[in-house]
Structure formats: C-alpha cells, structure tokens
N, C-alpha and C positions, 0 to 999 in steps of 0.2 A: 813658144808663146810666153808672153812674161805678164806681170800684172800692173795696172795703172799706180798711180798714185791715188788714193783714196781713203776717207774715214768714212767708218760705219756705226750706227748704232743702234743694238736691238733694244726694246723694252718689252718686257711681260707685265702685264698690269697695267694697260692705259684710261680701261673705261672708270667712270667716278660721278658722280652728279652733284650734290650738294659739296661734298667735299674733294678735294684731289686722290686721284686714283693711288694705289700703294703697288709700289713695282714690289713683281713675284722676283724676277730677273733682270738684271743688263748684262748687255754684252757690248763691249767697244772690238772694234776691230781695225786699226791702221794698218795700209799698205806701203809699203816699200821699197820700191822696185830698186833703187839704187841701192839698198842692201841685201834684195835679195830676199824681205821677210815680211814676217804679218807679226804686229805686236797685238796680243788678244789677252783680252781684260774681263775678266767676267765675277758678277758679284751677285749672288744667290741669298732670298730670303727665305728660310726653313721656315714652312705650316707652321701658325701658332704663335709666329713673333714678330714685333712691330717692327721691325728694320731690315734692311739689308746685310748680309755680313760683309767683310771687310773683302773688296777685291783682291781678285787672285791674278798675277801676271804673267804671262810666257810669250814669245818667241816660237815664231814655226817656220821653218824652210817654205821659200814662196817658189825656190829651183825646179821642183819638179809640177811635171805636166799637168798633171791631178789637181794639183792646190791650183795650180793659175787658169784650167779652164772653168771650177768651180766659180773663182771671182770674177771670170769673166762671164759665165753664162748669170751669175746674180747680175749683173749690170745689166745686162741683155733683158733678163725677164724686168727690170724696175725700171726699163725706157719704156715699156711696153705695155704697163700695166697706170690706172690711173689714179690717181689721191683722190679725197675728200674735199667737199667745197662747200662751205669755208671751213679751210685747216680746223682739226681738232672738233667737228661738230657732229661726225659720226664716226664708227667704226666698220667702215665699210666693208671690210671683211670677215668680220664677227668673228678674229683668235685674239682679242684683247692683247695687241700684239702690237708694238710701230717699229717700223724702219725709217733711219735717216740715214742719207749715203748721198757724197760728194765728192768729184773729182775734180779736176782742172775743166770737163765739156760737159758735167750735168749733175745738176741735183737732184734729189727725189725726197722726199720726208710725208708717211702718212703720221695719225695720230693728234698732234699739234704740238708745240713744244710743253704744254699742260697736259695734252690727256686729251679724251675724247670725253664731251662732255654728254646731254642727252638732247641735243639738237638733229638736226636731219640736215643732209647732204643734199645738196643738188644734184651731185654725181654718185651713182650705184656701180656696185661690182657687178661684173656677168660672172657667171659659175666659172670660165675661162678663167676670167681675173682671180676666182676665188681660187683657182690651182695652182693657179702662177704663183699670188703671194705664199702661198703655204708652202710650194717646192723654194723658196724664196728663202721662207724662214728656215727650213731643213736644210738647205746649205750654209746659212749659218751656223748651226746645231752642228753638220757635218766639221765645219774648218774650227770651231770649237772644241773641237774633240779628238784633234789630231796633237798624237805626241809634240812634243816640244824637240 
C-alpha cells in the first residue's frame, strides 16, 4: 500500500468572535509518494504566550505499512464525514480544531480559512461524525509523533 500525493493541515485554536482565533498548534503534513516520505512541520504555542514558536521540521519513512494505512484510513474517514455550511461559521465538531487536506481526487477543509466565527451552520455533526473527526485528528497526533 503506498500513500497519495497530498497536503494536510491541522489547526488548534480555530474558534474567535470579535477578534481572530489564536492557533494553540499547526501541523502541516505533505505526502510523497515518489520519495517515499511525509515532510511534517509542526509549531506549538506554550500557555501564556502570544505566538507560535518557530516550526520544527522532519522527514518520516511513508515505506512501511503502518504510516501508509494510517493516511489512508485519514482520507477514508474526511470523504466520509461533512464540513460546515457556510465555511468557517461553525465549529461543528466542538475540538476547536480544523483540517485542510488535498489530493489530486478530493478536498476536504472544515474551520474556514479564518477561524470559525459565531455563526451557525446549516450542517450539524452526528455523534458518528463527531468520532470520525476525532479518530481524524489522533492520526495526525499519531504520524506526528513518529521518529524521523
């Protein structure tokens, strides 16, 4: 099993109202199947301070079975689960949390490219949906945290 071509990107910290949300965390994660790897980018803001710290970058083997069924079962579960409507107007999953993820045959992106403001959605999560995104987010957490 190998993995697509694809970029990912997690946020912590999407919800805001008056003003724009303050990401807790990102995570970028590109695939690349033609070499075999995931470049994963992650920048953490420590409780208590107003920024981001300075991204930290690694390289992870995408060869073995493990890392490529993981990005494949994340695909699987974000065909399958729904966004918010109109982008960025709810957090329909309530982990203050967005994913954006794009291949060559599908996109998916909840949150909105701003944040999730305090509007309301047309479309709600079902408890399902709410498992999905969470097993969603924890396989990113997962290929995040594998050695380099």
């Amino acid at each position: 099993m190998s993995i697509p071509e694809f970029s990912l990107r997690l946020q912590h910290g999407i919800t805001g109202g008056f003003a724009p949300p303050t990401p807790e965390a990102i995570v970028t994660i590109t695939g690349i199947p033609t070499q075999n790897l995931l470049n994963i980018t992650s920048a953490v803001r420590p409780k208590g301070t107003p920024s981001l710290q300075d991204a930290v970058p690694k390289s992870i083997s995408a060869a073995d079975a493990h890392t490529a069924a993981l990005v494949n079962e994340l695909k699987g579960i974000l065909k399958s689960i729904p966004t918010e409507s109109p982008p960025g107007s709810e957090d329909i999953y309530g982990m203050d949390t967005s994913i954006a993820f794009g291949c060559d045959d599908f996109m998916w992106q909840n949150g909105g490219p701003q944040g999730c403001g305090t509007g309301e959605s047309s479309v709600k999560a079902t408890d399902e949906d709410k498992a999905k995104f969470k097993r969603a987010v924890e396989i990113v957490k997962e290929l995040q945290a594998k050695d380099a």
